[in-house]
N, C-alpha and C positions, 0 to 999 in steps of 0.2 A: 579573094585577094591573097592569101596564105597560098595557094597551088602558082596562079596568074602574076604576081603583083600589078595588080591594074590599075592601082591607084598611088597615089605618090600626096604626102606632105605640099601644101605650098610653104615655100619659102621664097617673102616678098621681099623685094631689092627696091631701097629707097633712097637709092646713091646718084638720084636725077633729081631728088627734090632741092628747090634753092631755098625753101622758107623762106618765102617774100615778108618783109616786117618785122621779121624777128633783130634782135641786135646783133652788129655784125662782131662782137665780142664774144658771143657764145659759140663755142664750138660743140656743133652737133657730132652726134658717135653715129657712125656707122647701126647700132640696135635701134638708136632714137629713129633715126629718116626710116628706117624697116618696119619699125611698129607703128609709125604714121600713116606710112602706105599704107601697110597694111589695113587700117582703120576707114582709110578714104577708099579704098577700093569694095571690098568686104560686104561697107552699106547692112551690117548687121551685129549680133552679140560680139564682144572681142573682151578677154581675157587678160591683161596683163600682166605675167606672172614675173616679172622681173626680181630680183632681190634689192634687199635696201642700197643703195647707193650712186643704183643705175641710173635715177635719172628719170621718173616717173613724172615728177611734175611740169616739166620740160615736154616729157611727149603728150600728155593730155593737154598742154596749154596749146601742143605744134598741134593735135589733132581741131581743136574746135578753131584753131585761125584757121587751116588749108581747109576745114569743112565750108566752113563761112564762105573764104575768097572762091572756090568753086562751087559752090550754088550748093553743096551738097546738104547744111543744115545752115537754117535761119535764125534758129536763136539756142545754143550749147547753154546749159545748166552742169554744174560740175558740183559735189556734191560732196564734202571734207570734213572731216574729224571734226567736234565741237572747238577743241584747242587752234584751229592749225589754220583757220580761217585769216585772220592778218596775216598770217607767213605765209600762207599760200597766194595769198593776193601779191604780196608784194613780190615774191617771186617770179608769177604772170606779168609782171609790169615790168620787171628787170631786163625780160624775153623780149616782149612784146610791150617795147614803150609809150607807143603810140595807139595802142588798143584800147576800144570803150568796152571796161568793163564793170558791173554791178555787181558790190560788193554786199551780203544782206546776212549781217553776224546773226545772232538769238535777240540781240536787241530792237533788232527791227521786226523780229515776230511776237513784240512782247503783248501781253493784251492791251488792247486799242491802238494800236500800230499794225498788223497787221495786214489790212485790208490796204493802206496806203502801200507797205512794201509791195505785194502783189499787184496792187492799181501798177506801180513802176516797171515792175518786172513785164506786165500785159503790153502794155503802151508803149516799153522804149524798142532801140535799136541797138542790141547790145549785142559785141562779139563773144562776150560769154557770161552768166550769173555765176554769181559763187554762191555758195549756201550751205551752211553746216549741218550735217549728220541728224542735229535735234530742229532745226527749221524746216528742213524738208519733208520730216516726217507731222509739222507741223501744218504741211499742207494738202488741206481737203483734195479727197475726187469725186467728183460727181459721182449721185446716186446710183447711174446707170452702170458706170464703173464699179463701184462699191458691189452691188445686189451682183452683178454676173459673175462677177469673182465668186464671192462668196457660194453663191448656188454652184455654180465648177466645183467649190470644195464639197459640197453638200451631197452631190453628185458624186464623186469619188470617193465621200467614206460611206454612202450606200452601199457602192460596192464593195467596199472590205468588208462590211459588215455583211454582207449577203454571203461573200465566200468563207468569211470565217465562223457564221454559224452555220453553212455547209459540210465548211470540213472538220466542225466539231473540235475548233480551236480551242487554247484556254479558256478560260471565260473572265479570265482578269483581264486578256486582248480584247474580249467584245465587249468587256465594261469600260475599258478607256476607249472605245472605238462610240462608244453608246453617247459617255462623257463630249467628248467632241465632238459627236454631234448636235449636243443640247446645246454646248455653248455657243458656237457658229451659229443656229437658230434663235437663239438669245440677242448673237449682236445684229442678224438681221430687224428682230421686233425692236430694239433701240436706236435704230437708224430710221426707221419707220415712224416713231413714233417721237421724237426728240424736236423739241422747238426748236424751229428757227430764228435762234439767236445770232447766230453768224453767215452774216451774209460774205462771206467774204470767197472772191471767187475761184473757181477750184482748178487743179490743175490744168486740167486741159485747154482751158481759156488760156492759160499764161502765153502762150505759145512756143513753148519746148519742144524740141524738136529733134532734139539730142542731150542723152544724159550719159554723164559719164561720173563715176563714186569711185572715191578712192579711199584706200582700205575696205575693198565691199568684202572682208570676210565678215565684219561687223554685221551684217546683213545673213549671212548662212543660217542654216539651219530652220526659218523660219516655219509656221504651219504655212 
């Protein structure tokens, strides 16, 4: 691409979209209908690096309605700061008036409520879930989910470890490299072995099918 240029940036044009249902007092920008498109076309990871002001809540509310009304996802989960959950709903509804959406603060994942949120979230027909930042992380995934993750990591730090006492690394790198491997095998034997106290059912039953997190820097860095 550097000798050829063979390849070119997309840059999507979202100046044919009419956002059916949205209120006809918000005036869309020109980056909003771009970054929609762009979301509905894509059908994968998307980025939105906008800065503050632009208008971000607006396009994740435009992205999970035109997913919905085009067949493209069945039930959006949107996934917001512990604080921002009321203002963000009601923001989504200022948009989108007429839209059924399920609002589920930290209140609703408190202990002994939980399973009832989730029963809702499973069961309804909803254009979008809302759920804060500390609820979602409050919801289970299946074992099967859990264990292949974890082995995938299990699996990759073999490998540093293989290479780095190959090439004769520090040995303070192959002690944290040793370290996290114990731990990661730690959380495996406690998921293994931890009563079933909560039956309460895990994500993938909810039927999510698009998620979308806003401020995911809050999310970086993770092991």
């Amino acid at each position: 691409n550097d000798t050829m240029n063979t390849h070119r940036v997309v840059k999507p044009n979202g100046n044919h979209l009419t956002m059916p249902g949205s209120s006809p007092y918000f005036p869309w920008r020109k980056h909003q209908k771009d970054a929609v498109f762009r979301a509905i076309v894509s059908h994968s990871n998307l980025l939105l690096a906008h800065e503050v002001g632009t208008g971000k809540t607006a396009v994740m509310a435009g992205i999970a309605m035109e997913a919905r009304r085009l067949g493209i996802a069945k039930k959006p989960m949107i996934v917001v700061p512990n604080h921002m959950v009321e203002e963000w709903s009601a923001q989504f509804l200022r948009l989108y008036p007429s839209a059924n959406v399920l609002i589920a603060g930290k209140e609703h994942f408190e202990k002994g409520k939980r399973q009832r949120i989730m029963a809702r979230i499973a069961s309804g027909n909803y254009d979008a879930v809302i759920v804060s930042h500390r609820s979602f992380q409050a919801i289970p995934v299946s074992d099967e989910t859990f264990n292949a993750y974890l082995h995938e990591q299990l699996d990759d730090l073999e490998t540093y470890l293989y290479e780095a006492r190959a090439g004769r690394m520090d040995r303070s790198i192959v002690k944290e490299l040793e370290k996290a491997k114990r731990r990661l095998e730690a959380k495996l034997r406690d998921r293994a072995d931890r009563e079933q106290k909560d039956q309460a059912l895990t994500f993938e039953e909810l039927g999510v099918d698009a998620l979308m997190v806003d401020e995911a820097h809050a999310f970086k860095n993770l092991f």
